[in-house]
C-alpha positions as CSV (number, residue, x, y, z in Angstrom):
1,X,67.3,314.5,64.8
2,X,65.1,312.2,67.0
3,X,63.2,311.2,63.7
4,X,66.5,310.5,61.6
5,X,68.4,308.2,64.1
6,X,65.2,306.4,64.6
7,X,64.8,306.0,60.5
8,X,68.3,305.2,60.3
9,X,68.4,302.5,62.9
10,X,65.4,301.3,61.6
11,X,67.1,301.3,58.2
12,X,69.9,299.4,60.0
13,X,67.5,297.0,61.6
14,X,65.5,296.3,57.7
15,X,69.4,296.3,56.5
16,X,70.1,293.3,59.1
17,X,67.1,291.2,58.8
18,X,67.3,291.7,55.4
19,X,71.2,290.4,54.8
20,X,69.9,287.6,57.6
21,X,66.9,286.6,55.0
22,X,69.4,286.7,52.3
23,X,72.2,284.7,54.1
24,X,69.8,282.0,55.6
25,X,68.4,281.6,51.8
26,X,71.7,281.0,50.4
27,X,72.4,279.0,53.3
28,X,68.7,277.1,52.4
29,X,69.8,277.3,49.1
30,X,73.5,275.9,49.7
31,X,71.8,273.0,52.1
32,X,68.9,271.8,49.0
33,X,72.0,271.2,46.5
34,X,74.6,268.1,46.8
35,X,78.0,268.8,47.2
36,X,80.6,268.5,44.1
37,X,82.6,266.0,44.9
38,X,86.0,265.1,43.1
39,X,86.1,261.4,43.4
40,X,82.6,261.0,42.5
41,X,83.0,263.2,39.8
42,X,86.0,261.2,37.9
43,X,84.1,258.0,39.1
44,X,81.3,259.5,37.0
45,X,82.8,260.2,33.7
46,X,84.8,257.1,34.1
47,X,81.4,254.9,34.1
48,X,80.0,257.4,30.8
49,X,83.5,256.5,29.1
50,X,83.3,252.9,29.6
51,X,79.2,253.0,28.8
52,X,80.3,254.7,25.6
53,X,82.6,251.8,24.7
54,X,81.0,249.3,22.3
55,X,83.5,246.6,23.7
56,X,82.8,247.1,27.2
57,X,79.0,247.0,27.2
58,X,79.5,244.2,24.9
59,X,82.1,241.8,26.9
60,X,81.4,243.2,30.3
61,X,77.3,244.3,30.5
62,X,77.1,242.6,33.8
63,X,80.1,244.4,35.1
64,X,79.4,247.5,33.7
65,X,75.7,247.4,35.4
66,X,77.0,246.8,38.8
67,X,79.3,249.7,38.2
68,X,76.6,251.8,37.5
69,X,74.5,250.6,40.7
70,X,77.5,251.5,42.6
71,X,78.7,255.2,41.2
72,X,74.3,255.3,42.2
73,X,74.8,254.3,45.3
74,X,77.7,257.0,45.5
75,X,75.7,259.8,44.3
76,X,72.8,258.4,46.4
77,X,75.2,259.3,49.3
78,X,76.1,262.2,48.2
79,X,72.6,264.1,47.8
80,X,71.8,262.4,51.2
81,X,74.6,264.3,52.6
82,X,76.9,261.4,53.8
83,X,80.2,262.6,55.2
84,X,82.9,263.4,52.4
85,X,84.6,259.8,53.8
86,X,81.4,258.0,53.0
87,X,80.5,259.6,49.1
88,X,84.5,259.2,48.7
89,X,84.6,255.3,49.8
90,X,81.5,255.0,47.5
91,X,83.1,256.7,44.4
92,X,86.2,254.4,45.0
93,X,84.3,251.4,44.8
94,X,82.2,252.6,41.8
95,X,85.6,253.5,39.9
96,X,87.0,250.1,40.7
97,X,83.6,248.6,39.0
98,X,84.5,251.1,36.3
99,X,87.8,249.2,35.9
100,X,87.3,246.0,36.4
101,X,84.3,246.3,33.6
102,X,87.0,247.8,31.9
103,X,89.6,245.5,32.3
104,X,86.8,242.0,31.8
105,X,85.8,243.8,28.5
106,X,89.7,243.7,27.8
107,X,90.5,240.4,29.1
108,X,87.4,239.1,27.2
109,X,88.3,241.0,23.7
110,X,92.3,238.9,24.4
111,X,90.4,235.7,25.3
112,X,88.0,236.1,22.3
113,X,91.4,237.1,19.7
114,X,92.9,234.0,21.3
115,X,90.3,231.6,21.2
116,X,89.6,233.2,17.8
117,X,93.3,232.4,16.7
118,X,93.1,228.7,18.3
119,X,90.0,228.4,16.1
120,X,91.9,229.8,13.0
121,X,94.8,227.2,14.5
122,X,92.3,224.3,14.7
123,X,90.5,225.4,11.5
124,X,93.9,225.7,9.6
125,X,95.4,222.5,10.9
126,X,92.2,220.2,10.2
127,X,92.6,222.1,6.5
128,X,96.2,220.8,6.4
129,X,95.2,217.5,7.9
130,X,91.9,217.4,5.4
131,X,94.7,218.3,2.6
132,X,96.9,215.8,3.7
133,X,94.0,213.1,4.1
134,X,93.1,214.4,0.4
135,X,96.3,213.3,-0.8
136,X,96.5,209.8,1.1
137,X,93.3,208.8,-0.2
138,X,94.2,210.4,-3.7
139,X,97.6,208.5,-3.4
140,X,95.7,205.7,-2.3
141,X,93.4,205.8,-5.1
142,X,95.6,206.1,-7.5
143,X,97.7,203.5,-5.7
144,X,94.8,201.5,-5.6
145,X,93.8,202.6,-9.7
146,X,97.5,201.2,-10.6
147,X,96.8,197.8,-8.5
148,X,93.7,197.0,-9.8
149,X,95.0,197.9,-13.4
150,X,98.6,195.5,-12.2
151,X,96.2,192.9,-11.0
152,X,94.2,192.6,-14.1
153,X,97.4,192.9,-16.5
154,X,98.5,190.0,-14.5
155,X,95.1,188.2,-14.8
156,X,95.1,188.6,-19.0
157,X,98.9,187.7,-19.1
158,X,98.1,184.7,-16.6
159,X,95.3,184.4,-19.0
160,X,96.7,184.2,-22.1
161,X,99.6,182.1,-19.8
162,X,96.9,179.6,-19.0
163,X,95.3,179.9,-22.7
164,X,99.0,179.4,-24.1
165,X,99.5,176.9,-22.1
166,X,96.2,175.0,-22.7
167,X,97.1,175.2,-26.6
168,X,100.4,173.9,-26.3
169,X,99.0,171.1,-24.3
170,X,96.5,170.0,-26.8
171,X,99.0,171.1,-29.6
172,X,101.0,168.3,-27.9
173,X,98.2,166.2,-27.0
174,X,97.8,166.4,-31.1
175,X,100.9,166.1,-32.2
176,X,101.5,163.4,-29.9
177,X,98.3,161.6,-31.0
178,X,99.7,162.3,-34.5
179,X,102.8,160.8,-33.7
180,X,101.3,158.1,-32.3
181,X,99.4,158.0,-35.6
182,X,102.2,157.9,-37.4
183,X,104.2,155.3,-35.0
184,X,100.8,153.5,-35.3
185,X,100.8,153.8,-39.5
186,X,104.7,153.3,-39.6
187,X,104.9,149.6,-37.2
188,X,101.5,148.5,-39.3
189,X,103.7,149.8,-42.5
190,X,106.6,147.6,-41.0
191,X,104.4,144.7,-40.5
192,X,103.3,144.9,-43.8
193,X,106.6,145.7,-45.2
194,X,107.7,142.8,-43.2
195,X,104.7,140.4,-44.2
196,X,104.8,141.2,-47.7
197,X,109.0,140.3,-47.1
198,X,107.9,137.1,-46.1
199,X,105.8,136.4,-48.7
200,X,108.1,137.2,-50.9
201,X,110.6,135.4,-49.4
202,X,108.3,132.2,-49.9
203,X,108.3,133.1,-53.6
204,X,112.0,133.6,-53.9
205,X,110.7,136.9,-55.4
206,X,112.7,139.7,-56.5
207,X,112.3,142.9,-56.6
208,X,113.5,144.6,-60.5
209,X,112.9,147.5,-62.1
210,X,109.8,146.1,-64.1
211,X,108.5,145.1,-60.5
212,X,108.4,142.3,-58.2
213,X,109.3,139.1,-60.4
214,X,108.4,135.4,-59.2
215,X,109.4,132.8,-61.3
216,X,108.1,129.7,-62.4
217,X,110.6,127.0,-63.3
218,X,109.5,124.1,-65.3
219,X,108.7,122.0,-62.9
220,X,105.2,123.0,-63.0
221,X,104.9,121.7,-66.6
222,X,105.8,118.8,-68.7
223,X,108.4,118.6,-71.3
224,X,106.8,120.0,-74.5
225,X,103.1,120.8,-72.8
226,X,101.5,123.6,-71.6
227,X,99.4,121.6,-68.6
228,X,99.9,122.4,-64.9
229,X,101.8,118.9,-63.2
230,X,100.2,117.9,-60.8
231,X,102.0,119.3,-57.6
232,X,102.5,123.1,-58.7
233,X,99.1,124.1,-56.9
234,X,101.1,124.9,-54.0
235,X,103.3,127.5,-55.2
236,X,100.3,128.8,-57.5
237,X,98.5,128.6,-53.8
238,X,100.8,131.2,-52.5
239,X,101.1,133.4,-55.6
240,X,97.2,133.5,-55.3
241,X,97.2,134.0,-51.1
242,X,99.7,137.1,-52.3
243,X,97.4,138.8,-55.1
244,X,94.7,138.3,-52.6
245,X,96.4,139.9,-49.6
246,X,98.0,142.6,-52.2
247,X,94.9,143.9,-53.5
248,X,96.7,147.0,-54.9
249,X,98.7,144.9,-57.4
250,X,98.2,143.5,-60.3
251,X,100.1,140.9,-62.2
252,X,101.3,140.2,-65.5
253,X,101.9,136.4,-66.4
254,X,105.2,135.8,-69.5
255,X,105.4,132.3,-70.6
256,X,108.7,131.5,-71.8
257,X,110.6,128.7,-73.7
258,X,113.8,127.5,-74.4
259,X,115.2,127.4,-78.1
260,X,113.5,123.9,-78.9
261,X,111.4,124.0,-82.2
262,X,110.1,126.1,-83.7
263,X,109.4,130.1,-82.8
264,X,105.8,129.9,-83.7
265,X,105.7,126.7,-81.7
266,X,107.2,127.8,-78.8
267,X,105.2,131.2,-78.8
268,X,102.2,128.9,-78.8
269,X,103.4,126.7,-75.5
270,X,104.5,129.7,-74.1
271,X,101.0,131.5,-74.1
272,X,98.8,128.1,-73.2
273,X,101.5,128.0,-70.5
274,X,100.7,131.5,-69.2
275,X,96.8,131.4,-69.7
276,X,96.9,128.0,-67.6
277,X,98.7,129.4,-64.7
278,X,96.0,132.8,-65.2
279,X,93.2,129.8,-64.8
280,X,94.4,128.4,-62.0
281,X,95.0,131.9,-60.1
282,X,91.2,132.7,-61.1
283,X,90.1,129.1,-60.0
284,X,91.8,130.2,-56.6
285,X,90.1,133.8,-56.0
286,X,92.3,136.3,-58.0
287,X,90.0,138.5,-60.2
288,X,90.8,138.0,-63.8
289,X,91.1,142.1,-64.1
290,X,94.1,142.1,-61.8
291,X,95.5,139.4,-64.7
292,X,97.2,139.6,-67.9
293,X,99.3,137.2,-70.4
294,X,102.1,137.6,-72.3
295,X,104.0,134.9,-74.8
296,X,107.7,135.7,-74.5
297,X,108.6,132.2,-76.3
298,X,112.6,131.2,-76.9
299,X,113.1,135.1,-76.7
300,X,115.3,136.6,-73.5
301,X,116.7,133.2,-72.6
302,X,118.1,133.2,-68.7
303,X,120.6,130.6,-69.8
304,X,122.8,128.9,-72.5
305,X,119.6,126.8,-74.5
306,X,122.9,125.0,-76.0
307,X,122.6,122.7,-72.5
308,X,120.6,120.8,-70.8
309,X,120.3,122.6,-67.5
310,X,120.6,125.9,-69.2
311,X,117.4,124.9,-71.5
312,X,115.6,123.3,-68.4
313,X,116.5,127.4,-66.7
314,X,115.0,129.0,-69.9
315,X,111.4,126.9,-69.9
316,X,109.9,129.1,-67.1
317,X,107.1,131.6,-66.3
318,X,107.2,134.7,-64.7
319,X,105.0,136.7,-62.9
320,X,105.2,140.0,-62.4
321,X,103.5,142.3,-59.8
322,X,103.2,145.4,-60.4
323,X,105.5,148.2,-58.5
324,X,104.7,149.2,-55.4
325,X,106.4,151.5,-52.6
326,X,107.4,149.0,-50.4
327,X,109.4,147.6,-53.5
328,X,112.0,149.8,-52.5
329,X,112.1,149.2,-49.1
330,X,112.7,145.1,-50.2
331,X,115.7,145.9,-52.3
């Protein structure tokens, strides 16, 4: 019996020191190995959510890195064995970097959608504005198309104004010239008209339908002869002074007689008296071309031959000058 208790306390005793080895290696065990704690915990998969996040390591890398340096710092604390007040303080603060890395990332994602819709705003208001300066300056060119194309209309209408103008003026500047002609030909026409009156005049010429008749009574000639007297060169002078200023005409020289003899006789006198008074005109510068004769005798008597001043009417010559316009104007 000695022998068992003594094996069974010393079983006891190996029991004891055995459970102690066992308890003080859990308690080893239990003292190596951090603490779980809560706080750090959510503070921990908070940061790994928020690492995960595109956005928030995009928008927020700075804040997400301090995050992470603090939920370190946390867990630093915690394998150290800082009280559960100190790890739980440290977990705090890392979750609040969590969030505000969270919250920057959202602000930041806002800030970018808002800056990216004032962008779209500025972009889609310098588009309006570039439209609306598009169609200014296309209203202006066009504007400026239907000026130009205003202005030169005007230009070729103040053109063909000015060319218009410039042909009337020398249209009048002609006609006027013309007119001025024709007042020019029409007072020389007068004068003529008017000298060739005179003339006339001086000749006690008048005008018949044969032509201009002068005639020449018988006081150039002798009773019975055919010889010029003495004192008819001055009418003969004028009759010449006419032919010569009268180029144009011609004249045709009648002798005449009254009823006095015979008609052979008096056709004789009548043509010596004609060719004498052609003589004298050619004596005094009248081409004998622009003369002709012509014995009329007792034949187409002016006056009764059966007296003596009707006989005295009917011994005559007459000279006739061929028509001319400015007959008519002397009738």
């Amino acid at each position: 019996m000695t022998m068992t208790a003594t094996n069974v306390s010393r079983r006891t005793r190996l029991a004891r020191a055995a459970w102690a080895a066992v308890t003080f290696a859990s308690l080893a065990a239990c003292s190596a190995m951090p603490q779980r704690n809560a706080a750090l915990d959510q503070a921990r998969e908070r940061f790994q959510s928020a690492q995960s996040q595109n956005q928030i390591a995009t928008l927020a890398a700075d804040e997400l890195k301090r995050a992470g340096e603090a939920l370190r710092a946390a867990e630093q604390a915690n394998n150290n064995g800082d009280t559960l007040a100190t790890v739980d303080h440290l977990a705090y603060l890392a979750s609040q970097s969590v969030a505000l890395a969270e919250e920057t990332a959202t602000s930041r994602a806002a800030q970018a959608v808002t800056a990216g819709a004032s962008a779209e705003r500025d972009r889609m208001r310098l588009a309006l504005r570039t439209q609306e300066t598009e169609a200014v300056q296309r209203q202006l060119a066009i504007t400026q198309a239907s000026n130009a194309r205003t202005e030169q209309q005007l230009n070729q209408q103040l053109s063909t104004a000015q060319r218009n103008e410039a042909r009337t003026s020398a249209e009048l500047a002609e006609t006027e010239a013309a007119a001025q002609v024709d007042r020019a030909r029409l007072a020389q026409r007068n004068a003529q008209v008017d000298d060739l009156q005179s003339q006339l005049n001086q000749l006690n010429a008048r005008v018949t339908e044969r032509g201009v008749v002068v005639t020449l009574g018988d006081v150039l000639f002798d009773s019975g002869r055919a010889g010029l007297k003495d004192g008819s060169n001055g009418t003969l002078a004028k009759l010449a002074d006419f032919l010569k200023r009268n180029p144009q005409r011609n004249a045709a020289i009648e002798g005449y007689t009254d009823s006095v003899g015979t008609s052979s006789s008096n056709l004789d006198l009548a043509e010596r008296r004609a060719s004498n008074v052609k003589g004298a005109l050619q004596q005094m510068g009248v081409p004998a071309d622009r003369l002709s004769t012509m014995a009329i005798g007792e034949e187409h008597p002016v006056a009764d031959n059966s007296t003596a001043a009707g006989r005295q009417m009917n011994r005559r010559v007459e000279v006739i000058f061929s028509p001319s316009a400015g007959d008519l104007l002397m009738k």
